[in-house]
GULUM-750392 format. One record per atom (N, C-alpha, C): chain; atom name; x, y, z. Coordinates in Angstrom, 3 decimals. Last residue first. Layout:
REM residues N
+--------+-------+----------+----------+----------+
! chaine ! atome !        u !        v !        w !
+--------+-------+----------+----------+----------+
!      A !    CA !        X !        Y !        Z !
...
+--------+-------+----------+----------+----------+
***
This chain:
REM residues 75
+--------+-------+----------+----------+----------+
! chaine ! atome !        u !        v !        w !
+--------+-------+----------+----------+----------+
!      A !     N !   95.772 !   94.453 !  103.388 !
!      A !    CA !   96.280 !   93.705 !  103.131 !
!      A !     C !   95.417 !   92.517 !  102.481 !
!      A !     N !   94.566 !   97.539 !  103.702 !
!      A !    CA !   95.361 !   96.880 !  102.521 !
!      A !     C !   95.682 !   95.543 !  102.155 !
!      A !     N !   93.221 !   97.437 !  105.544 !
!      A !    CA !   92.366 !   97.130 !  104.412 !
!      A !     C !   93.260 !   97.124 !  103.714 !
!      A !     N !   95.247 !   97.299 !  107.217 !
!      A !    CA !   94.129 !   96.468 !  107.464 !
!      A !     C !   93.565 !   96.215 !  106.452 !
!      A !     N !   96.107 !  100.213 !  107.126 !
!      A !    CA !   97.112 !   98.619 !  106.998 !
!      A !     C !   96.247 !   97.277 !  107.011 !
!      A !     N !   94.021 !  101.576 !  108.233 !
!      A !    CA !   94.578 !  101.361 !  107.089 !
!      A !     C !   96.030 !  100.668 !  106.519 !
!      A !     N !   93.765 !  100.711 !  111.059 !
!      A !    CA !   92.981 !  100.389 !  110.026 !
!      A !     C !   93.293 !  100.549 !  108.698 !
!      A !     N !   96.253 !  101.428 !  111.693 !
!      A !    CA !   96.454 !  100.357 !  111.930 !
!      A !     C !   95.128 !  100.024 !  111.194 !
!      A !     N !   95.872 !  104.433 !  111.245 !
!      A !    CA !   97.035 !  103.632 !  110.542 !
!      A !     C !   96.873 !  102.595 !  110.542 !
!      A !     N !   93.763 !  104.969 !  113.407 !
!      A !    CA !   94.005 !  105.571 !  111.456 !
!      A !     C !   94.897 !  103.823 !  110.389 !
!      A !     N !   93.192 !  103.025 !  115.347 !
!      A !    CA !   94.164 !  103.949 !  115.338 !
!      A !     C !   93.982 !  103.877 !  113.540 !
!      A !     N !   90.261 !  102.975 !  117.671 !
!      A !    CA !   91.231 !  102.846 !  116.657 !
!      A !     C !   92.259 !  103.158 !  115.715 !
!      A !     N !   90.323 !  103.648 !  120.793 !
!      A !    CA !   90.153 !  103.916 !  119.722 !
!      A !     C !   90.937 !  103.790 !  118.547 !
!      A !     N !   91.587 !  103.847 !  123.301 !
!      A !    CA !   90.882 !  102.053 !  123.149 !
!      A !     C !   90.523 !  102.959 !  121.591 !
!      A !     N !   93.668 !  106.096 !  124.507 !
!      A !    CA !   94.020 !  104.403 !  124.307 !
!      A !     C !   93.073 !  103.710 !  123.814 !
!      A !     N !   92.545 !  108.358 !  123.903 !
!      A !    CA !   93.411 !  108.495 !  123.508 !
!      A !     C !   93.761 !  107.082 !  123.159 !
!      A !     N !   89.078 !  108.060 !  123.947 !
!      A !    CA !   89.631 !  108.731 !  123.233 !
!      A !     C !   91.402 !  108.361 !  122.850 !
!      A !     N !   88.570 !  105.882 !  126.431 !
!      A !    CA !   89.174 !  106.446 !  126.221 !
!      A !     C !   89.380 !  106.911 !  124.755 !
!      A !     N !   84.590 !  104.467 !  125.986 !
!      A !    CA !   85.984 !  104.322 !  125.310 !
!      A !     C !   86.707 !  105.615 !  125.666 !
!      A !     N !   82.496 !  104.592 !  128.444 !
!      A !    CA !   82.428 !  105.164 !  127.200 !
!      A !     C !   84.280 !  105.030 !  127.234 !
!      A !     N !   79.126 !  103.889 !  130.963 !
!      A !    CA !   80.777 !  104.097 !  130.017 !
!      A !     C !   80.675 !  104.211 !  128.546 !
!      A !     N !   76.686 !  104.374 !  131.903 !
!      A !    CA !   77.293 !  105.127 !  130.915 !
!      A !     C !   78.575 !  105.239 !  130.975 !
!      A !     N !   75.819 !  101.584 !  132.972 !
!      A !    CA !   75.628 !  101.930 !  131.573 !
!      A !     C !   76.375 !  103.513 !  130.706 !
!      A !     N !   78.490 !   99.600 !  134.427 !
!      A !    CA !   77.829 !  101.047 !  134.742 !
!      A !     C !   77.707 !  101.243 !  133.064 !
!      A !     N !   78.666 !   97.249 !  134.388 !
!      A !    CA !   78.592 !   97.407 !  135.642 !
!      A !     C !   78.629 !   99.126 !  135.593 !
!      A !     N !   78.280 !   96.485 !  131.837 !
!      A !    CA !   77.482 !   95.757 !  132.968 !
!      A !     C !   77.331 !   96.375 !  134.032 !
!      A !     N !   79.792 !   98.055 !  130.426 !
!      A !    CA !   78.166 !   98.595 !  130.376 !
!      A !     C !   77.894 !   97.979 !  131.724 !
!      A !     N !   82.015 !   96.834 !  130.502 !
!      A !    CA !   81.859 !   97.819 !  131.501 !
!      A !     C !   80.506 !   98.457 !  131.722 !
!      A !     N !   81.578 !   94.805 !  128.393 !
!      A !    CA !   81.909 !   94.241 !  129.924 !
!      A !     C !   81.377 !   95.654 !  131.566 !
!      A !     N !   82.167 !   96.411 !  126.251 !
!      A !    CA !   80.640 !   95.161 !  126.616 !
!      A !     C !   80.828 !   94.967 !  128.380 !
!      A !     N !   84.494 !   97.370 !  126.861 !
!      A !    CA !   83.281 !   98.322 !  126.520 !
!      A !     C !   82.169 !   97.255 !  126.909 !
!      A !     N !   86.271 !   95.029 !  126.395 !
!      A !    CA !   86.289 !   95.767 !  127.542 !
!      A !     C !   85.095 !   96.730 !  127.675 !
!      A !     N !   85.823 !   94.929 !  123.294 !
!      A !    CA !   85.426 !   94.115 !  124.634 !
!      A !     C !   85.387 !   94.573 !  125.534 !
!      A !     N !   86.593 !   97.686 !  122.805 !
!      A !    CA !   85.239 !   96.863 !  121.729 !
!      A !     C !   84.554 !   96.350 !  123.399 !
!      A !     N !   89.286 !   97.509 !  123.228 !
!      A !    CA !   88.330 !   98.280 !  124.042 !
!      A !     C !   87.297 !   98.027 !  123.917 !
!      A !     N !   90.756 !   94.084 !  122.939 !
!      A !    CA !   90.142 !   95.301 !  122.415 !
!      A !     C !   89.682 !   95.973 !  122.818 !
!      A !     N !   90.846 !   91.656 !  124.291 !
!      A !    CA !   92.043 !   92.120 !  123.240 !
!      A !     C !   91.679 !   93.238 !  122.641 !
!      A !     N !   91.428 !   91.967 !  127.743 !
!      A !    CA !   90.586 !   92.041 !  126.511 !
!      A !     C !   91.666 !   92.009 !  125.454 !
!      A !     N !   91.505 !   91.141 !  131.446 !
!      A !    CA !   92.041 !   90.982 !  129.781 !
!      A !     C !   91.596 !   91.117 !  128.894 !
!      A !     N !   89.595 !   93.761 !  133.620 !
!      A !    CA !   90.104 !   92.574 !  132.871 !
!      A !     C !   90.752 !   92.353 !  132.127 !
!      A !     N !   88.789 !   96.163 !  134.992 !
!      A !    CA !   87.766 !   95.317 !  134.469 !
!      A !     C !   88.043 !   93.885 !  134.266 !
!      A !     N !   89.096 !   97.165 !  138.059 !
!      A !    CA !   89.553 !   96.680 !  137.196 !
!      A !     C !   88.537 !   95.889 !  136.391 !
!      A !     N !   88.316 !  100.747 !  138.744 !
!      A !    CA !   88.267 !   99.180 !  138.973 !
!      A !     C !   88.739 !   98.546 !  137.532 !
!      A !     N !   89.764 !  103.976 !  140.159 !
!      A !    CA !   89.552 !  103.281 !  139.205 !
!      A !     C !   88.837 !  101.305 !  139.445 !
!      A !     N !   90.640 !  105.861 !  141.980 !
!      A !    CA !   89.565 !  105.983 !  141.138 !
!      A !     C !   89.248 !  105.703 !  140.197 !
!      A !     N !   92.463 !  104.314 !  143.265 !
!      A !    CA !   91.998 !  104.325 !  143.872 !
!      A !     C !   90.696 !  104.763 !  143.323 !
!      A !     N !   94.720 !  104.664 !  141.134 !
!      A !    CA !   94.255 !  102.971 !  141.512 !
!      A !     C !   92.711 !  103.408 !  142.658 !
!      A !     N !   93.835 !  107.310 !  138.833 !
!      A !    CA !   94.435 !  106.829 !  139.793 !
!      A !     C !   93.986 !  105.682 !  140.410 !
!      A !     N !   93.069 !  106.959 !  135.446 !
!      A !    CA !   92.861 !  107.176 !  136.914 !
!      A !     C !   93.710 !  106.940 !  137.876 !
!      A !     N !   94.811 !  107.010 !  132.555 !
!      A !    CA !   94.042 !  106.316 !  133.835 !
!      A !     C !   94.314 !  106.987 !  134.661 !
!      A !     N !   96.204 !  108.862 !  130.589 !
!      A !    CA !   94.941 !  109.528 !  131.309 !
!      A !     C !   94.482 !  108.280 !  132.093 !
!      A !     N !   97.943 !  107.241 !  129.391 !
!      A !    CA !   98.335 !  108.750 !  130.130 !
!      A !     C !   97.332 !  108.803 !  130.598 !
!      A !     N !   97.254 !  103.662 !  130.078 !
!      A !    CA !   97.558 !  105.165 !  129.065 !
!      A !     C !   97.747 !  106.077 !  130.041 !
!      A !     N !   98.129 !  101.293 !  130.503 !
!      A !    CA !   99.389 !  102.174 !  130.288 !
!      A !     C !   99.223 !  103.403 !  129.612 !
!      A !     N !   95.760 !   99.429 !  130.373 !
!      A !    CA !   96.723 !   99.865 !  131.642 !
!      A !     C !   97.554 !  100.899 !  131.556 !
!      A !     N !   93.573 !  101.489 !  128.764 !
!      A !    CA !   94.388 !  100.155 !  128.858 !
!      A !     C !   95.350 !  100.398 !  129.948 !
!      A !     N !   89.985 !  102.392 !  130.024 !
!      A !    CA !   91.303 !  102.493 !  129.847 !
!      A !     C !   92.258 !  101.295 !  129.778 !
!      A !     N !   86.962 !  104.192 !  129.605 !
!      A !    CA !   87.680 !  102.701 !  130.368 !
!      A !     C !   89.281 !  103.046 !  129.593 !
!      A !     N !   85.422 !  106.405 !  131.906 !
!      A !    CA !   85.778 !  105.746 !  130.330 !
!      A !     C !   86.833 !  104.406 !  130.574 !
!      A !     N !   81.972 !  107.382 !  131.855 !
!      A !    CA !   82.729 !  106.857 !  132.937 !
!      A !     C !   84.088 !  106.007 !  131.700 !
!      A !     N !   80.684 !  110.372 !  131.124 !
!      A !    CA !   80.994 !  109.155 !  130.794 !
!      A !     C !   81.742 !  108.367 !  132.270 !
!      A !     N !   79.936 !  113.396 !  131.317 !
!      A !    CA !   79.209 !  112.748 !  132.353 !
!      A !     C !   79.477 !  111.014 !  131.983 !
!      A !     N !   81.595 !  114.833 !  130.329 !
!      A !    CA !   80.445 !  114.839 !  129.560 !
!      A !     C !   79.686 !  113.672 !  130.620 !
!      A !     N !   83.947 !  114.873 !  131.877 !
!      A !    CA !   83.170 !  116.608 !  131.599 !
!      A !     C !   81.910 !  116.618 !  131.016 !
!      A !     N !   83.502 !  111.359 !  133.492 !
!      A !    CA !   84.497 !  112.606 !  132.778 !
!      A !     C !   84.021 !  114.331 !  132.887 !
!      A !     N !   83.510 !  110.438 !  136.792 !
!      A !    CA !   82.857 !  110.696 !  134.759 !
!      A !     C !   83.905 !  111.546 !  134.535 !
!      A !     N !   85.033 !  107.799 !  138.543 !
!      A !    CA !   85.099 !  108.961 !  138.226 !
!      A !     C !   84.099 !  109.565 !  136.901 !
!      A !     N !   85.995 !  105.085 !  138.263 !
!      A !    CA !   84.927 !  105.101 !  138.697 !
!      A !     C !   84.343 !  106.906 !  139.184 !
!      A !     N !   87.009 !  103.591 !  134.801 !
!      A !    CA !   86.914 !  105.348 !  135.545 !
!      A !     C !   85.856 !  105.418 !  136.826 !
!      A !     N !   87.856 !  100.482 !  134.465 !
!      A !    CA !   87.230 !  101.821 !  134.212 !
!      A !     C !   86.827 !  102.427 !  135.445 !
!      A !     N !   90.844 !   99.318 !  132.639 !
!      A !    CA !   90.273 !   99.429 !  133.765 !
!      A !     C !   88.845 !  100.466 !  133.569 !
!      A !     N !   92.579 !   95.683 !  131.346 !
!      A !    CA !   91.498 !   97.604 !  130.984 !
!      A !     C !   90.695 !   97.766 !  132.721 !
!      A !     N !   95.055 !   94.801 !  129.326 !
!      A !    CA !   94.278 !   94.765 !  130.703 !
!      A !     C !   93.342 !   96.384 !  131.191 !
!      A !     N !   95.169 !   92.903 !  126.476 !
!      A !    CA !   95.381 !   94.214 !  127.518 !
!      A !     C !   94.476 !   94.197 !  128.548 !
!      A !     N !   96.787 !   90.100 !  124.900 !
!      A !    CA !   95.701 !   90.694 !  125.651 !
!      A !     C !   96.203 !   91.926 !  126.408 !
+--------+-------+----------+----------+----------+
***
């Protein structure tokens, strides 16, 4: 499990985005809340609507990664 926070900040497009603990772009502790353990941004995304409808997935940490989907359909 990862532990995700979201942005109580928007972004440039007016999102609020959620984050795994360890990416480059979280917020600072103070412009941020914690959401929880997820095993996916997927989840963490359901969770953050609750408490503000316009979140929206970090780009760099909760999006799926090329590679790791295509190791996926190979196997």
């Amino acid at each position: 499990m990862k532990f995700f926070y979201l942005s109580t900040r928007s972004n440039d497009d007016g999102f609020f985005e959620i984050h795994e603990r360890g990416c480059e772009h979280i917020p600072d502790p103070v412009n941020r809340d914690y959401l929880g353990p997820f095993n996916n941004g997927d989840e963490a995304l359901r969770k953050a609507l609750t408490m503000n409808p316009q979140s929206s997935k970090c780009k760099s940490c909760c999006q799926a990664r090329k590679s790791t989907l295509a190791a996926i359909k190979r196997e």
